[in-house]
N, C-alpha and C positions, 0 to 999 in steps of 0.2 A: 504494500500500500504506500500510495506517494506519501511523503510528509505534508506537511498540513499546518501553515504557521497564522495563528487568529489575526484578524486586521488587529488592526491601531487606531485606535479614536481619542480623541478628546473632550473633555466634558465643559457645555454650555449648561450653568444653571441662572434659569431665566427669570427672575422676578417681576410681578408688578408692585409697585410702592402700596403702601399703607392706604387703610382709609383714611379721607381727608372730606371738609364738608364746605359745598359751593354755593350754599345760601345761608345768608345768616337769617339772627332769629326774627328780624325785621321784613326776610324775601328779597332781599338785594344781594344779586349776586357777588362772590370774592372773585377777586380775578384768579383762574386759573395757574397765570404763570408764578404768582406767589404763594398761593394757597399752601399752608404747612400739615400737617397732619393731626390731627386728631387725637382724643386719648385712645379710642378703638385702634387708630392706625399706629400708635408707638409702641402697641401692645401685639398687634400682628407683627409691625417691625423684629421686636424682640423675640418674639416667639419662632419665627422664623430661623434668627440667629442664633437661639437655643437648639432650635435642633439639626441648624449645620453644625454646632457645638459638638452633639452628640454622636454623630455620626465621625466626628473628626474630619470635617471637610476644611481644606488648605486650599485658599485662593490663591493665583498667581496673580490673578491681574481682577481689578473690579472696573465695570464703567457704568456710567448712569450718565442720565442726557442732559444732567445741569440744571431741570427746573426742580426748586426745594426740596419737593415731597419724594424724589427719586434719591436726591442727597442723604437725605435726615434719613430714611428706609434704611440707604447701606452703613450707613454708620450705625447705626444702633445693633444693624446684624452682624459688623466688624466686632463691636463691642464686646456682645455677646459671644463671640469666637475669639475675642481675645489677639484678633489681626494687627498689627498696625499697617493700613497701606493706603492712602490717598486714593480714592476714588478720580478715574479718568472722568470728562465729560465727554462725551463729542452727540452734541445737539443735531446729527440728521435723527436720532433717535427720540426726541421730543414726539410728544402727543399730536393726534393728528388735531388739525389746528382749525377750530371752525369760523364760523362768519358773526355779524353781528345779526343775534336776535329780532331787535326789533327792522330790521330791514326785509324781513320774513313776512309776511299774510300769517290769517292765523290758522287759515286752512294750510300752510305748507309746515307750519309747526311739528306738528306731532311726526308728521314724514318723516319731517326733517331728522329728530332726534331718533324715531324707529328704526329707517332702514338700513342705516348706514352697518346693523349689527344684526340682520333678517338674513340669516343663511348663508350662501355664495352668491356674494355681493357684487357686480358689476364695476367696472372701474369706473364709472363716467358719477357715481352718485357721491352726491358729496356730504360732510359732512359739517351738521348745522349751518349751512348754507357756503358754505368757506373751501377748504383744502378737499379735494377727491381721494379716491380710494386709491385711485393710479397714481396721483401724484404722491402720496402714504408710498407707495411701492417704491418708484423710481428714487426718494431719498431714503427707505430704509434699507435694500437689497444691497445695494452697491457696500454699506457700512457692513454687511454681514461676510461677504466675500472677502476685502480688508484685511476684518479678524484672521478669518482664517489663512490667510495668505503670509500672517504671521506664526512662526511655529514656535516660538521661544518660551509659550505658554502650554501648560497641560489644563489647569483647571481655572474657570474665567465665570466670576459673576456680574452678569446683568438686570443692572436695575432700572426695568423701563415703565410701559404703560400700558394700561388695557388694550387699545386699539394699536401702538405698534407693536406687542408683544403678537397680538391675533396674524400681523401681517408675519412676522418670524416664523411661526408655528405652522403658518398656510404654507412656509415656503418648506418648512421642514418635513413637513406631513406629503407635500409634492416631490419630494426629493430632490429639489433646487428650484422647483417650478416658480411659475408668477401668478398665484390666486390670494384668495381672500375669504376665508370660511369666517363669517362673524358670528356664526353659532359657537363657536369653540369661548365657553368661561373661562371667563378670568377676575376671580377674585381677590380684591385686596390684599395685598401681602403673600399673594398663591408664590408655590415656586414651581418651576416645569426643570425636567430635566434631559437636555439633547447632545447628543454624541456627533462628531461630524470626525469622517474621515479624510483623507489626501485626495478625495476626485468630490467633486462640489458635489455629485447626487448620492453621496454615503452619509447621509443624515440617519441615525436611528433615537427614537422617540419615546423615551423610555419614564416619561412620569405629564402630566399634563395639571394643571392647576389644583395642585397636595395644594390645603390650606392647613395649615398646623394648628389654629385654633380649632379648625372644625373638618378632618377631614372628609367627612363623608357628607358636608353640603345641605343637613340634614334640613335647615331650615332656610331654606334659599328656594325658589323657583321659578325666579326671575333675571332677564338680563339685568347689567350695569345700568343699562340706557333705558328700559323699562323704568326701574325704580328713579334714576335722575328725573326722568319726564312728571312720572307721579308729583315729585318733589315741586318740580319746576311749577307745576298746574295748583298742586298745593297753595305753594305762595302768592303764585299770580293772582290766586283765587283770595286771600288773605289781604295781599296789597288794596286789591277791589272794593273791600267792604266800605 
């Protein structure tokens, strides 16, 4: 029998940041690009890095895309593992980036915040009226290929977002492909975990949105974008009285 030597991979563990809250108690929205996190979300944060703790997981390298709430995440799961290492940023990996609200009808509203996370998504739909799914692709793919075009690293934490994490996972899940599955969860402070080999379609996919608070999701069965909209209509409805 020929000999038989196992590939070689490298491990991607993918984060999304903490929960964080984009209405105050007034119905006026925080701005996204500062919004910090939460007590819920510095408690997924930690909980998170308790059990890369546990597991003895060693980063080589961390990056996060520079807005707060991706920051504040890795550090408190550096913390908790006891790392010291400076979190990279590099911002094509920032949240996909919407339009302004009130420039919207209020018939295009709810679309607006629905579909953009309704299945396999179309490139051309955009989201909250602003940045497309395609244009989500064309800056986050190119940062993925990058990475791995460096090989100085074995194991690399990413601290990103709901919506670019989904575009990672479509690409992972295709085997380097270019889609967009927005049914794939992602909860606050979830970790995914991805193997990528020396030829771009040797992705293997080996954990998908573990929440350490709650693995098993038990009370959730809702999108992200579900519950914000709720949120959103809440207050709108409040502001009105």
């Amino acid at each position: 029998m020929a000999h038989y030597e196992l590939p070689k991979r490298r491990r991607i563990f993918l984060m999304r940041h903490g929960d964080v809250t984009y209405f105050d108690d007034s119905g006026r929205a925080i701005d996204p690009e500062s919004v910090p996190l939460n007590e819920r979300g510095r408690e997924e944060a930690s909980a998170a890095g308790r059990e890369f703790a546990a597991q003895k997981i060693h980063f080589d390298r961390v990056i996060v895309s520079g807005l707060p709430r991706t920051v504040e995440t890795a550090r408190r799961v550096l913390a908790e593992t006891g790392q010291s290492i400076d979190p990279e940023i590099w911002p094509e990996w920032q949240e996909i980036r919407g339009g302004k609200l009130k420039d919207l009808t209020t018939t295009d509203i709810e679309r607006a915040f629905l579909s953009v996370f309704d299945g396999v998504v179309p490139e051309d739909t955009q989201f909250l009226g602003g940045e497309t799914i395609g244009q989500l692709l064309d800056r986050t793919l190119p940062a993925v290929a990058r990475l791995r075009e460096d090989r100085a690293w074995d194991t690399v934490l990413l601290v990103l977002h709901g919506g670019v994490n989904r575009a990672l996972l479509s690409h992972a899940i295709t085997a380097g492909g270019r889609a967009f599955f927005g049914h794939l969860s992602q909860a606050t402070g979830c970790i995914n975990a991805l193997d990528v080999g020396d030829k771009s379609s040797d992705w293997v996919v080996h954990a998908i949105n573990h929440s350490p608070p709650s693995p098993l999701h038990a009370d959730v069965r809702n999108t992200t974008m579900e519950l914000l909209y709720a949120q959103f209509v809440r207050y709108t409805t409040v502001g009105m009285k």
